[in-house]
N, CA, C and O atoms as a Tripos MOL2 file, in Angstrom:
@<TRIPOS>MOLECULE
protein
  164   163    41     0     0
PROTEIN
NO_CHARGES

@<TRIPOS>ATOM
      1 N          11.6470   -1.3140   -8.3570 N.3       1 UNK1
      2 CA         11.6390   -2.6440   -7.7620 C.3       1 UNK1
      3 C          10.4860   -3.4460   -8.3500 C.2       1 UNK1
      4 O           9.3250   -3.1480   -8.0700 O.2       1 UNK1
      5 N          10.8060   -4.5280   -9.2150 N.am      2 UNK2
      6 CA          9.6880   -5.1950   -9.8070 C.3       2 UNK2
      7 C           9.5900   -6.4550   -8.6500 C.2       2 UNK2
      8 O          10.4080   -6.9810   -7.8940 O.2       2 UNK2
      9 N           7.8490   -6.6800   -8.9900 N.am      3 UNK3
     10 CA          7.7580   -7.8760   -8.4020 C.3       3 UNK3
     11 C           6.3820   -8.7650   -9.1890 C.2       3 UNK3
     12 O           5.2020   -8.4130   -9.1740 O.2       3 UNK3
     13 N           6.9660   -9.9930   -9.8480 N.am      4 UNK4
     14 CA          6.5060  -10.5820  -10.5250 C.3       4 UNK4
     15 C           5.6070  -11.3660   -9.8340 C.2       4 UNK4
     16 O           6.0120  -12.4380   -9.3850 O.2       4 UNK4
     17 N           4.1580  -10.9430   -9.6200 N.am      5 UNK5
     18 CA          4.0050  -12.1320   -8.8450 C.3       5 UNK5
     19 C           2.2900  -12.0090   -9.2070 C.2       5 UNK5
     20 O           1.4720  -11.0920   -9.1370 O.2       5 UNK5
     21 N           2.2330  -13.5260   -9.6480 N.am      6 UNK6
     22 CA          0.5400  -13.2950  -10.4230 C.3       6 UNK6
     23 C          -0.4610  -13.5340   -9.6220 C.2       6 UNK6
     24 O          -1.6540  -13.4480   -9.9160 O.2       6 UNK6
     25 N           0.2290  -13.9910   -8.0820 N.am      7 UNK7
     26 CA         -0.9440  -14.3400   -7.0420 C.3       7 UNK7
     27 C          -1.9030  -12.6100   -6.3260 C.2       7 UNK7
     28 O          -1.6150  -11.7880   -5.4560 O.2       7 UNK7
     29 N          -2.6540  -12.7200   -6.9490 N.am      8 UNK8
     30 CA         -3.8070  -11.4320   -6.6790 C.3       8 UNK8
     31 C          -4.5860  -11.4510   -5.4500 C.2       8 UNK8
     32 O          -5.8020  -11.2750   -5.3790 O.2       8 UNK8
     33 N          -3.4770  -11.7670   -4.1190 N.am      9 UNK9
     34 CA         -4.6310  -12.0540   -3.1070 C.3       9 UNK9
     35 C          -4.6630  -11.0100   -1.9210 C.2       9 UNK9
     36 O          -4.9070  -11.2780   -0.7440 O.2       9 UNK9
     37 N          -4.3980   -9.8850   -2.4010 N.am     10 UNK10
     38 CA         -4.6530   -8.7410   -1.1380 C.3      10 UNK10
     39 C          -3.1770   -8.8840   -0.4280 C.2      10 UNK10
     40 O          -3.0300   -8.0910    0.5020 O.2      10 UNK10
     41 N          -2.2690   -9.5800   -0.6400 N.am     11 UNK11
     42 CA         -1.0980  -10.0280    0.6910 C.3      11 UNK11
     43 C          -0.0790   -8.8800    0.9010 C.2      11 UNK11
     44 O           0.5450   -8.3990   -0.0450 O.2      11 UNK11
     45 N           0.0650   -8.4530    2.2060 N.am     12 UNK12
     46 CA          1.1680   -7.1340    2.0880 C.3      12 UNK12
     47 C           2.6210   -7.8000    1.8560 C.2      12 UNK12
     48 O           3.2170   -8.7450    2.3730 O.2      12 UNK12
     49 N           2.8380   -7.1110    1.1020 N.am     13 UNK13
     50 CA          4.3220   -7.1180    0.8080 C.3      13 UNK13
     51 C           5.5240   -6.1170    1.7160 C.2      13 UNK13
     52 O           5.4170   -4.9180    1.9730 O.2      13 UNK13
     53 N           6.5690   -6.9700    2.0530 N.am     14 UNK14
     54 CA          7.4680   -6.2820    2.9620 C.3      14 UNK14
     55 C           8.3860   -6.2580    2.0070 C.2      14 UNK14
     56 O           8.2130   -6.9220    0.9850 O.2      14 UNK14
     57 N           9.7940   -5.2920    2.2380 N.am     15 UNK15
     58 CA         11.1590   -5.2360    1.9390 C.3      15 UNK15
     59 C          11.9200   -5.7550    2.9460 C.2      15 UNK15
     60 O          11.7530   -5.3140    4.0830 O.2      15 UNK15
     61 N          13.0450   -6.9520    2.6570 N.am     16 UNK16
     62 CA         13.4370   -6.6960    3.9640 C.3      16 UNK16
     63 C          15.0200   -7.6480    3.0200 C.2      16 UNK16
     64 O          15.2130   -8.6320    2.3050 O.2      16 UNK16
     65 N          15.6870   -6.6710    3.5740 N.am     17 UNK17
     66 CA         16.8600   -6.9550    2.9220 C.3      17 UNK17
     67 C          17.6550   -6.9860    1.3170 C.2      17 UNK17
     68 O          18.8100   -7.2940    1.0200 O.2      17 UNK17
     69 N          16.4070   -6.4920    0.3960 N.am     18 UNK18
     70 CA         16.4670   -6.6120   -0.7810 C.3      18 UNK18
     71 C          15.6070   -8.0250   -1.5940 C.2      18 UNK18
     72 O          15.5230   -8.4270   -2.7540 O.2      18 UNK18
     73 N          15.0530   -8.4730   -0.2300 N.am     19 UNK19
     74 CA         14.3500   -9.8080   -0.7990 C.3      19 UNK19
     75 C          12.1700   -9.5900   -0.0970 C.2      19 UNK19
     76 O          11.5930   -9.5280    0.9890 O.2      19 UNK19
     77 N          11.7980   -9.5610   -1.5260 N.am     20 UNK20
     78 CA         10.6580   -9.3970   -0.8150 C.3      20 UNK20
     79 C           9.9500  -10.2530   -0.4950 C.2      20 UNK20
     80 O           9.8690  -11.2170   -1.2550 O.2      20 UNK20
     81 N           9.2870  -10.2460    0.5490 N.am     21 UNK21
     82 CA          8.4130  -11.3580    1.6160 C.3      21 UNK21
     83 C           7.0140  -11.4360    1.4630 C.2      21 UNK21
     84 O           6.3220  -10.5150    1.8960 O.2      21 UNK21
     85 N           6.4920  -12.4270    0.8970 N.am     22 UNK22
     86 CA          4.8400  -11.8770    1.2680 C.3      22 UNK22
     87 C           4.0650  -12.9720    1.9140 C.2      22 UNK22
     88 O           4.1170  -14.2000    1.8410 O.2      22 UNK22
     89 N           3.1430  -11.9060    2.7400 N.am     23 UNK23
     90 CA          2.3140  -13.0540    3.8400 C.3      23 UNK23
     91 C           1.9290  -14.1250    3.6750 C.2      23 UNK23
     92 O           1.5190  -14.8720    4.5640 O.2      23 UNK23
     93 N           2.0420  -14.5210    1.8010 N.am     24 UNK24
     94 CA          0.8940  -15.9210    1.8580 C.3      24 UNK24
     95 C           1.8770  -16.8800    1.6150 C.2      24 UNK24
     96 O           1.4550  -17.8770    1.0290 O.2      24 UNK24
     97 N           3.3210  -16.8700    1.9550 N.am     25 UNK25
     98 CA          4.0170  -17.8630    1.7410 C.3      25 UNK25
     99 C           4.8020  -17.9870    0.6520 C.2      25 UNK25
    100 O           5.1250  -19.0810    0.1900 O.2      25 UNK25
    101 N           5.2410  -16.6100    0.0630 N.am     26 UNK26
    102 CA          5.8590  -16.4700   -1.4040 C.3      26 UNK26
    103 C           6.8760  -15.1550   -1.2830 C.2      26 UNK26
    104 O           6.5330  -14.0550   -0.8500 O.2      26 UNK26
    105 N           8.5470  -15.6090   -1.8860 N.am     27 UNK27
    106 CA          9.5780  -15.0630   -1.0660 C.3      27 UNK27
    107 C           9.0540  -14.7530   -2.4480 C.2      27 UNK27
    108 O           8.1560  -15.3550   -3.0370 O.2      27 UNK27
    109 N          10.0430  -13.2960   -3.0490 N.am     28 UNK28
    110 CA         10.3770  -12.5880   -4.4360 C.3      28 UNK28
    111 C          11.1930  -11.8580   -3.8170 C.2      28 UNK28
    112 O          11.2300  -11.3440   -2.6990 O.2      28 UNK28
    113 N          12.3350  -11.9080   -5.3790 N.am     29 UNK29
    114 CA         13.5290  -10.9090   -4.9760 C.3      29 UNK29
    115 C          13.4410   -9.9730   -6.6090 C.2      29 UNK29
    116 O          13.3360  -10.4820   -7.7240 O.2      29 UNK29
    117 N          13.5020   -8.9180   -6.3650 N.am     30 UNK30
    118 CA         13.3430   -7.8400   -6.7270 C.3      30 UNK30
    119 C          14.6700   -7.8790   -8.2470 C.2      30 UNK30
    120 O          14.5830   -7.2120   -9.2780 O.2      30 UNK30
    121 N          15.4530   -8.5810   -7.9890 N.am     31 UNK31
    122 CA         16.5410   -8.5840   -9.2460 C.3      31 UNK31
    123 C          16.0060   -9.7700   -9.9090 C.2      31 UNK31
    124 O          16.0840   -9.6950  -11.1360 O.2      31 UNK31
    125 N          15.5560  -10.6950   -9.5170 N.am     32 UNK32
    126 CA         15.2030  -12.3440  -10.4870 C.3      32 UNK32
    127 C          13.8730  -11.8990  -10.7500 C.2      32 UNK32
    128 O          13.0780  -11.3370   -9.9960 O.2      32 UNK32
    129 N          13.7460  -12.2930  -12.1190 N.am     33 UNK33
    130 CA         11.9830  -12.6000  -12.5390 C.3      33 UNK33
    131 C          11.8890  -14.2000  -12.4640 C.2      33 UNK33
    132 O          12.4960  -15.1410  -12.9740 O.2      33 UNK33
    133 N          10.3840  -13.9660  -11.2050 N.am     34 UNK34
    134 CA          9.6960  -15.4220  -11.1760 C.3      34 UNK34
    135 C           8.8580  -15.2780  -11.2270 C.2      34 UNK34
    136 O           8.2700  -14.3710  -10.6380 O.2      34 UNK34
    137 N           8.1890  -16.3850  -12.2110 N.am     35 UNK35
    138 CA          6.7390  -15.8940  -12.8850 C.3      35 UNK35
    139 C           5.9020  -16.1190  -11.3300 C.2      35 UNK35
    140 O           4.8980  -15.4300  -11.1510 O.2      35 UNK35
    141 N           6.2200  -16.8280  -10.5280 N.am     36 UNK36
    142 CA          5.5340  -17.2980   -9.5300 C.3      36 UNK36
    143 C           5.6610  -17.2660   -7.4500 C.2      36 UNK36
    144 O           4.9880  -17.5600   -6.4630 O.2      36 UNK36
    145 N           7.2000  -16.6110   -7.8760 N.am     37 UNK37
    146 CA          7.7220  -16.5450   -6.6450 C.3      37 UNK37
    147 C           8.4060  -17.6080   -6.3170 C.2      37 UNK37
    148 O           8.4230  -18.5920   -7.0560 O.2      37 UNK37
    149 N           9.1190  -17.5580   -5.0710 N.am     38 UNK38
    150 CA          9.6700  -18.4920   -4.7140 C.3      38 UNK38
    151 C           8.6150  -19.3220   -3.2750 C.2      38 UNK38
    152 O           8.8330  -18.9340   -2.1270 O.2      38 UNK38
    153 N           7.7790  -20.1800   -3.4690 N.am     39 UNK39
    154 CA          7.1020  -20.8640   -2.3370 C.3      39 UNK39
    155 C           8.0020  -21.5830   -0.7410 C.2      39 UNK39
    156 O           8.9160  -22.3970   -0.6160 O.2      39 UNK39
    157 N           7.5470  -21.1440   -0.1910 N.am     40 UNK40
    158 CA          8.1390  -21.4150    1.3940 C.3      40 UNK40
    159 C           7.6880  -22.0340    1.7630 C.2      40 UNK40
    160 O           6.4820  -21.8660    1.9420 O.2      40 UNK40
    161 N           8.4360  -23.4210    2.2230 N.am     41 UNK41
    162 CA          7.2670  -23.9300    3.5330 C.3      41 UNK41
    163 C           8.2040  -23.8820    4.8390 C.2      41 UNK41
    164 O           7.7410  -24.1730    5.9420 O.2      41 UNK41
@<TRIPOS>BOND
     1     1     2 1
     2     2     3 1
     3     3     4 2
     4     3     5 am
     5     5     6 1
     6     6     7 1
     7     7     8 2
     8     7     9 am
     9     9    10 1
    10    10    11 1
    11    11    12 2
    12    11    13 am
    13    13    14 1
    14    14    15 1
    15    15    16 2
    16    15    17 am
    17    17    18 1
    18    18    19 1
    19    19    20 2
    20    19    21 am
    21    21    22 1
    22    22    23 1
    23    23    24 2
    24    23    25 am
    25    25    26 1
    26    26    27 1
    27    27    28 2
    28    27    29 am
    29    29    30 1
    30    30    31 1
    31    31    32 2
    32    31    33 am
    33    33    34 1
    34    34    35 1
    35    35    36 2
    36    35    37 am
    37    37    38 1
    38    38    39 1
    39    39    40 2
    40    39    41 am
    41    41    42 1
    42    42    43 1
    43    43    44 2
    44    43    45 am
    45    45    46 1
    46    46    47 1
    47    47    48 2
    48    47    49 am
    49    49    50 1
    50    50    51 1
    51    51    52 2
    52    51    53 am
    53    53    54 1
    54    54    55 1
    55    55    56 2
    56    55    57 am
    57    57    58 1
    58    58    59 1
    59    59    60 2
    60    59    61 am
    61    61    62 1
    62    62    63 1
    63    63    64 2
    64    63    65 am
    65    65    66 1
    66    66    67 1
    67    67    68 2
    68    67    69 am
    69    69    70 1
    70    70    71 1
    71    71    72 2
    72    71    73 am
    73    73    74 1
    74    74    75 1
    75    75    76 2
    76    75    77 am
    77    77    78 1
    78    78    79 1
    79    79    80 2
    80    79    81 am
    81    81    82 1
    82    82    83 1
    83    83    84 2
    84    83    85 am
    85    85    86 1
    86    86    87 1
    87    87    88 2
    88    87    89 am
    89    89    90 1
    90    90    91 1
    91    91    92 2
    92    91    93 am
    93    93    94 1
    94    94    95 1
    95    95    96 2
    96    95    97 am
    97    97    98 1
    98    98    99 1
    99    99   100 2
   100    99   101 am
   101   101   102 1
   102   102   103 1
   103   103   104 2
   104   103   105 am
   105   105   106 1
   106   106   107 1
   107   107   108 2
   108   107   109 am
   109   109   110 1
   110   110   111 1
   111   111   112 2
   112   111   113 am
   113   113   114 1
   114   114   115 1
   115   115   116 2
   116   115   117 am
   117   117   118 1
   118   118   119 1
   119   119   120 2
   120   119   121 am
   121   121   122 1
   122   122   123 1
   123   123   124 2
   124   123   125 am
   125   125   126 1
   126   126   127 1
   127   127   128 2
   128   127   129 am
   129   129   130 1
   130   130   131 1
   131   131   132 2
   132   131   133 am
   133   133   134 1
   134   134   135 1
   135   135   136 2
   136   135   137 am
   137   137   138 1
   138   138   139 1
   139   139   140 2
   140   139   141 am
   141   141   142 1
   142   142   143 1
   143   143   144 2
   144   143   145 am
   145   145   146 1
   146   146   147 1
   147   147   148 2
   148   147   149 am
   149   149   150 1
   150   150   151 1
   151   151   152 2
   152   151   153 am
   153   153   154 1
   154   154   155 1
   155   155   156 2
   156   155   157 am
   157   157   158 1
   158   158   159 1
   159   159   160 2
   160   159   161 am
   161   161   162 1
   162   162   163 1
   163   163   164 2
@<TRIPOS>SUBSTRUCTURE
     1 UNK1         2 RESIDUE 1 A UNK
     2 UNK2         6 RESIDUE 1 A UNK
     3 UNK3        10 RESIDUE 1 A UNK
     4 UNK4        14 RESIDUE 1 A UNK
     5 UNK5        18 RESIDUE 1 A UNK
     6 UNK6        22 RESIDUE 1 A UNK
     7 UNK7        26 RESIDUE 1 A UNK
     8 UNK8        30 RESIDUE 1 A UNK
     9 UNK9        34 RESIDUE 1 A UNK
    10 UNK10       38 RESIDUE 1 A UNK
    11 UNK11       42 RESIDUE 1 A UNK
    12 UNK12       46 RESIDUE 1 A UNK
    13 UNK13       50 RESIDUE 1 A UNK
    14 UNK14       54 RESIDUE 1 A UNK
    15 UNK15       58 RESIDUE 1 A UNK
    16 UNK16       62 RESIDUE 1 A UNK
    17 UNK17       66 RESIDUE 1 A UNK
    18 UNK18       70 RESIDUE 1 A UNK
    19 UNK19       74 RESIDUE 1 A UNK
    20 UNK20       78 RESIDUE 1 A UNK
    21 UNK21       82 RESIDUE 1 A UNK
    22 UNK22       86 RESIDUE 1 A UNK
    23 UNK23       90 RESIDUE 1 A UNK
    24 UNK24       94 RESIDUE 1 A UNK
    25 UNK25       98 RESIDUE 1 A UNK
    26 UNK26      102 RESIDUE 1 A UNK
    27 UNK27      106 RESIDUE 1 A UNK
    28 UNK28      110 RESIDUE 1 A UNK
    29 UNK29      114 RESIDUE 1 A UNK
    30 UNK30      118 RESIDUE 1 A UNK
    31 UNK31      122 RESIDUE 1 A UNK
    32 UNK32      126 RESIDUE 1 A UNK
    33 UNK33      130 RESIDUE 1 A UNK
    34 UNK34      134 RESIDUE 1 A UNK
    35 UNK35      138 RESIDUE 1 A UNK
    36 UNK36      142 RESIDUE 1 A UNK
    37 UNK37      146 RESIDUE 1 A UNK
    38 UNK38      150 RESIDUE 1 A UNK
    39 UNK39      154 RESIDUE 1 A UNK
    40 UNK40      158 RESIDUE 1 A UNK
    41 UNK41      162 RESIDUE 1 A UNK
């Protein structure tokens, strides 16, 4: 399971559904490369 994600800030990462979640506001899914994540507001 890759996860492209260049933000280096300690944030736990969950699985949840095949799409990964992380605390600081940045979805990643494990099949797409994003250099950056996907941002949530």
């Amino acid at each position: 399971m890759k996860c492209m994600c260049r933000n280096d800030k300690k944030a736990e990462v969950f699985v949840l559904g095949g799409v990964l979640e992380q605390r600081d506001g940045i979805l990643l899914h494990p099949d797409i490369d994003i250099p950056n994540g996907i941002p949530i507001r």
